[in-house]
N, C-alpha and C positions, 0 to 999 in steps of 0.2 A: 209097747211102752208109750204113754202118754206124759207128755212133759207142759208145764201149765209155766210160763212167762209171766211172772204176778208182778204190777205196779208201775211198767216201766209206759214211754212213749212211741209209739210205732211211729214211721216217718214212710211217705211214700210221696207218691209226683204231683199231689194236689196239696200235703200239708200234713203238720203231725198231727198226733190226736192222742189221748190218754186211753189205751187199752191193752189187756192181756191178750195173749198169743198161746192158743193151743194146739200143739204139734202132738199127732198121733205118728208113729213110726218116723215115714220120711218126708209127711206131708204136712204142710198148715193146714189144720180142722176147724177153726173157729180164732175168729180175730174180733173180738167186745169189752165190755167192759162187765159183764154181770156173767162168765162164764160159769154155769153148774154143772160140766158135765166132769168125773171125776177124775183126777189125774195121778199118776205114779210118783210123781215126784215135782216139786214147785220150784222153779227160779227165781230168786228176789232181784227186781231189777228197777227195784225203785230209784229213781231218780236218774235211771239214764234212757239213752236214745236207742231204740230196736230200729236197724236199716236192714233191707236186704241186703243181703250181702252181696260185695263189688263183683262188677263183672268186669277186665281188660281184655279187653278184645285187641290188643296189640301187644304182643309181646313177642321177643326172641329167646327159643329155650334150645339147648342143642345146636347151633349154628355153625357152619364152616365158612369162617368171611375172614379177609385180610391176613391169609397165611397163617389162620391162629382158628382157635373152636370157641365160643362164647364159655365164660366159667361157669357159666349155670347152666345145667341141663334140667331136664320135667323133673327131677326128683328136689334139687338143691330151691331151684324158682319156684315150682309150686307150692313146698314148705317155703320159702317167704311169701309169695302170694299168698296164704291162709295166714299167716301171723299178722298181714296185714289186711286180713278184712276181704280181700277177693279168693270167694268162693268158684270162680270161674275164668279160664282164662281162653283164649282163642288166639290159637299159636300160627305160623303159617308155614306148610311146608310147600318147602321150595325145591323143587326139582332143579334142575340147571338145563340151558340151553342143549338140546338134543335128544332129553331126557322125558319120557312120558310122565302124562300127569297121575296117573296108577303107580309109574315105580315112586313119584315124589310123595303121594300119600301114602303108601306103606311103607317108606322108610319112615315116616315121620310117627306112623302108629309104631313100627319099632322103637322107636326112642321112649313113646310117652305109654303105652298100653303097660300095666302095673306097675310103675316108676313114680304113678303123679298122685300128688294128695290133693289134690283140688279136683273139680271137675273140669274139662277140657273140650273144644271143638277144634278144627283147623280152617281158616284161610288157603285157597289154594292161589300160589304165582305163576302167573303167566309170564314167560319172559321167553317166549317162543311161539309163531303161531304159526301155522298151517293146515290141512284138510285134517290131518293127523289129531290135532291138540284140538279143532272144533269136534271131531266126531264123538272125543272122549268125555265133553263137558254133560252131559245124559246122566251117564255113570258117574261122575263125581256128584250128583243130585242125589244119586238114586244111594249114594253112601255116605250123606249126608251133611257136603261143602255146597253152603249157595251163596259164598260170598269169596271174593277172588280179590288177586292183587298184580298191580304194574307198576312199572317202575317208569319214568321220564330222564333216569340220570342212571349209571353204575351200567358200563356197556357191558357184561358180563348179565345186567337181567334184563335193560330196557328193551322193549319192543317202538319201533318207528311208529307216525301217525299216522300211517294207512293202517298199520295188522292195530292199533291200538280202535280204533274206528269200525272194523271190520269185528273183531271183538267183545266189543263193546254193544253191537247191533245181538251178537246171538247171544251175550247175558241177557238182554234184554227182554228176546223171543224166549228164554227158557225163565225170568223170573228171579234173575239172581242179582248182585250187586256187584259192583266192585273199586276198591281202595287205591287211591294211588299217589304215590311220591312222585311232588311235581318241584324236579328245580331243573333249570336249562342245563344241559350238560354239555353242550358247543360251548358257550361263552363261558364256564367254571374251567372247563381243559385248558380254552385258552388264556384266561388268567393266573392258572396254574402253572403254565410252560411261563409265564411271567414272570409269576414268584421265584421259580426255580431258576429260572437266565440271572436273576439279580441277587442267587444266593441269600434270599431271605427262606429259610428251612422252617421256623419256628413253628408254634402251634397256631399264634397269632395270624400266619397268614393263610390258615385255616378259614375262618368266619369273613376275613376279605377278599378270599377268591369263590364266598358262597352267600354274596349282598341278599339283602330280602328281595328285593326289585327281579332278582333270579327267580326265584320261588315264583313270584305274582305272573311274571309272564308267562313261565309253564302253568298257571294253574288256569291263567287268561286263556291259552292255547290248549288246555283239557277242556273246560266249560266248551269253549265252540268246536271242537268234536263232540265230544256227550250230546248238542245240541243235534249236531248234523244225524248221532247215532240216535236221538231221541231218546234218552236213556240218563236215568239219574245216578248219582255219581259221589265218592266218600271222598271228601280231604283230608290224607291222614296227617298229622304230625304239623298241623298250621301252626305257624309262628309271627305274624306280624301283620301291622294295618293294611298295607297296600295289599298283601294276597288277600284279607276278607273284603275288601271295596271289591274285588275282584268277584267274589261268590255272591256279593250284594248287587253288582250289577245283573248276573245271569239270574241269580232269582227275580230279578224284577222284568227280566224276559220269558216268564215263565216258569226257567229251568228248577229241577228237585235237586238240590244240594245238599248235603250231608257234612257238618264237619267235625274234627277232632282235632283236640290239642293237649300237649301232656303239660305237668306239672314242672319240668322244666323252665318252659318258656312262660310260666307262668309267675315263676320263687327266682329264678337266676336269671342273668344280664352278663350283654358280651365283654364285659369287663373280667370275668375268671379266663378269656383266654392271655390273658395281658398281665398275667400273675409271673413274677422274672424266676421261679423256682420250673423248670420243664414239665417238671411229675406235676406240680399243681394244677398247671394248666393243659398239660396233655388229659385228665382225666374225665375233662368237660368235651373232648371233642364229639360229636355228633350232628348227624346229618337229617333236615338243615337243622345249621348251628345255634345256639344262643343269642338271641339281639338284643339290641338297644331296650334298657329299662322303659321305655314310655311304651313298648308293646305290651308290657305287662296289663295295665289297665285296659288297654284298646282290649283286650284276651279276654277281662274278666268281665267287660261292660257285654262282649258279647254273649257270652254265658249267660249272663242276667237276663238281655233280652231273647235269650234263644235263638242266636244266630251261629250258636257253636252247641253241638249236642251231647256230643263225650268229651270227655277226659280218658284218653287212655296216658300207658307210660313209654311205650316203646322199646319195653326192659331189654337191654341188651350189651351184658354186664363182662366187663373184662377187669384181671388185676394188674394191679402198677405195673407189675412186669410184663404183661403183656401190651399195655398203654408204651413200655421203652421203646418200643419195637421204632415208632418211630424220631424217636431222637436226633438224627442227623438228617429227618426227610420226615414233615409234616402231615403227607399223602399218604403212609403205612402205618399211621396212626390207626388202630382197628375203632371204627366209630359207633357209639354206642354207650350209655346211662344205665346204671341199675336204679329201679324207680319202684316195682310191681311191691316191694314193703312196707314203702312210708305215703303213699298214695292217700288214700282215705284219712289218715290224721293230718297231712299236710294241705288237705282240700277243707278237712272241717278247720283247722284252725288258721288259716289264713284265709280263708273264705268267708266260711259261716262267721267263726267269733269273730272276723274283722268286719262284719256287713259288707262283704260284697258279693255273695252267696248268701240263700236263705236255704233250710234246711231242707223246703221241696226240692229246692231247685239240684242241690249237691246229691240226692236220690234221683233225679231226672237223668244226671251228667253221666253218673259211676253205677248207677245201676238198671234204670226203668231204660232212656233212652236205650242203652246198646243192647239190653235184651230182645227190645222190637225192634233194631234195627238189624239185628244179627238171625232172627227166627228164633227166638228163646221162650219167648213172653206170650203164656204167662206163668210161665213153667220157672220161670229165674224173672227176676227184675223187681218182685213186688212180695207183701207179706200179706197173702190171702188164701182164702179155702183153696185148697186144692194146689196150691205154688210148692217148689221143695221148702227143705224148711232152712233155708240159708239164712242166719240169721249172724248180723254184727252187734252185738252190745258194745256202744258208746257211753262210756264214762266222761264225762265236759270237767270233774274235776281231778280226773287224772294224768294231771298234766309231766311231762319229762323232756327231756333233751334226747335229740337225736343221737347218735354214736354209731359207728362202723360196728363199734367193739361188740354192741347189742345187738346187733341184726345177723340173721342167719343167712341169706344172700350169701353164698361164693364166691365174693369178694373182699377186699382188705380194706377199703373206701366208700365214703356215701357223700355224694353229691350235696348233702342238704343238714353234712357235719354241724353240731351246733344249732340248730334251728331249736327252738323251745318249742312244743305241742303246746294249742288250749285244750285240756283231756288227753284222752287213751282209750282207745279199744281195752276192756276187758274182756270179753269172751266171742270168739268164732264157731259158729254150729253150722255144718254141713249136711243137707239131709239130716237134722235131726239129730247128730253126735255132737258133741262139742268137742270140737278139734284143735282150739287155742284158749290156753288159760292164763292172765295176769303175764302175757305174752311170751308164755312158752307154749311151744307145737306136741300137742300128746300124741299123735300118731307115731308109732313105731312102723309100720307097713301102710302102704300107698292105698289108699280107699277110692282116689277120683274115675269118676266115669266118663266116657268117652262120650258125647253128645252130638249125637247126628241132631241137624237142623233145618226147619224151613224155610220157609217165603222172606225174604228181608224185606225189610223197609219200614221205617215209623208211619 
């Protein structure tokens, strides 16, 4: 089946351009503008934008965190990941401490192996290290994770600064990466045991026992490990000025930094945990938290200049009732955002229509970057010969209001309620199918593929 793209604009890492897109089966065959070669059936897609399609390389699908399971699993997340535009997501399974990194990765292919509509990789978490967990890192290669993850806080996964060092050194020797959540967890416990001596429970003392200045010294105290281990290194989930001065210093020592930030810290401000309803404001808790408005810009100027790579979302989505849990106690708050839906319209319209994004740049963030950053590319990230054939059609005058009510997320709430879109995604193609129409999901049965990966790094 050959399907011919007629009239629209492609977008990729250098800039749009006006041409047609001819996808044979599951591939891009021809991206010009004078295509003769003949096709089954033609797309009119005059006047909107052709992206690759989104890749999240962060997301929680299936999770057992904070006495509760995340309300999305690979079937609920992935069908919103396709309605909004990401074709691809990259999950991370997590074994638990004691637990091999073979049983964490085929629990996690049980979850997503014919469940998922989107296509998939995994993340693998180290939150355990000894002879044991180094011997096995070969075989997580050789089955397709080369990109890994650690924690600095949540003593259920952190690893200390020696095993994180020591670590760190044999990603390095074997060619792989890895991600890591950096906020102090000494000084957060002990601010904590503070809030709670003084009976402030609320959600509010959430985001003041988890300052930004936390965040910047663990990310301070990761770069010079990374250094010591010579070894480049992902900032996942950056939120604020002082931790990027922190990445701007070590790159200017040299060091390969990597960073991500989601859509959160990018639309919201610590002002929703200070909303006097509990449910309003318990919905926003996450880890680290929402800051101060003026990070928003510091966020988006680094974007523009390329000092921040991706956008992922962090999806990792709970409903009201699971958000009550902590009610009387702030700290059992399960924390986590559903995000992996409204991603891609929330980047093109308060990015791009608002000029703080150009439309290379927002294909560099959500798609081209994490496809090389992850071993994808050029197989996902870009709209050319031989790429699958993911494709986003962007409508810029389809514009609508966000709603819980509209989105198919596993959840009863959206963070980003009310937000007006400039445009709309009208159509998601997958390999080649179209899989999202006028923002309904046609798949009735799971089509995504599992995606072994290589070499990382931009």
């Amino acid at each position: 089946m050959r399907t011919l793209f007629k009239g629209g604009t492609v977008i990729t890492g250098r800039g749009p351009k006006r041409a047609d897109v001819l996808v044979e089966g599951e591939k891009v065959r021809q991206v010009g503008r004078l295509i003769l070669t003949p096709a089954d059936r033609t797309v009119d897609v005059e006047g909107c934008l052709l992206f690759p399609g989104f890749i999240d390389a962060h997301t929680h699908f299936d999770l057992d965190v904070c006495n509760t399971t995340t309300a999305d699993d690979f079937t609920t997340g992935s069908r919103a990941a396709l309605k909004g535009g990401t074709t691809t997501v990259i999950d991370f399974a997590c074994p638990n401490k004691g637990e091999s990194l073979q049983y964490g990765l085929d629990l996690w292919h049980k979850k997503a192996d014919g469940r998922t509509f989107c296509d998939y990789g995994f993340h693998m978490t180290i939150d355990d290290w000894n002879e044991s967990i180094r011997a096995e890192l070969p075989e997580m290669f050789r089955q397709g994770v080369s990109s890994f993850k650690m924690y600095m806080t949540y003593p259920a996964m952190m690893v200390g600064d020696r095993d994180m060092y020591w670590a760190l050194k044999e990603l390095r020797h074997l060619g792989g990466i890895c991600g890591v959540h950096c906020e102090n967890a000494g000084v957060i416990d002990g601010m904590i045991a503070e809030k709670k001596a003084a009976g402030l429970m609320g959600p509010s003392s959430h985001p003041e026992t988890r300052p930004p200045y936390l965040e910047a010294e663990a990310i301070s105290r990761l770069l010079r490990i990374a250094q010591a281990a010579d070894c480049p290194v992902v900032i996942v989930h950056l939120t604020n000025e002082e931790a990027l001065k922190e990445v701007e210093h070590a790159r200017k020592r040299g060091q390969k930094v990597y960073v991500e930030t989601c859509p959160q810290y990018l639309l919201l401000d610590e002002s929703v945990y200070y909303a006097p309803d509990y449910s309003q404001a318990a919905r926003y808790i996450c880890a680290p938290p929402i800051r101060e408005k003026a990070n928003q810009e510091v966020l988006w100027r680094g974007l523009r200049r390329g000092e921040i790579q991706t956008i992922s979302t962090d999806h990792c989505s709970f409903t009201l009732a699971q958000k009550d849990a902590g009610r009387e106690d702030f700290t059992k708050i399960p924390g986590g955002l559903p995000g992996v839906e409204t991603r891609g319209e929330l980047i093109y319209s308060y990015g791009v229509a608002a000029k703080k994004l150009s439309l290379a740049q927002m294909c560099r963030v959500l798609s081209e970057n994490p496809a090389k950053l992850y071993g994808l590319y050029p197989r996902k990230g870009v709209l050319a010969p031989g790429s699958d054939a993911d494709i986003v059609i962007y409508d810029p005058g389809d514009s609508h209001v966000i709603r819980a009510e509209d989105c198919v997320a596993n959840v009863d709430y959206n963070p980003y309620e009310g937000f007006v879109t400039a445009g709309g995604i009208r159509e998601v193609w997958l390999r080649g199918r179209r899989t999202v129409e006028n923002g309904k999901v046609l798949d009735a049965v799971p089509a995504g593929m599992y995606l072994a990966r290589g070499k990382c790094g931009l």
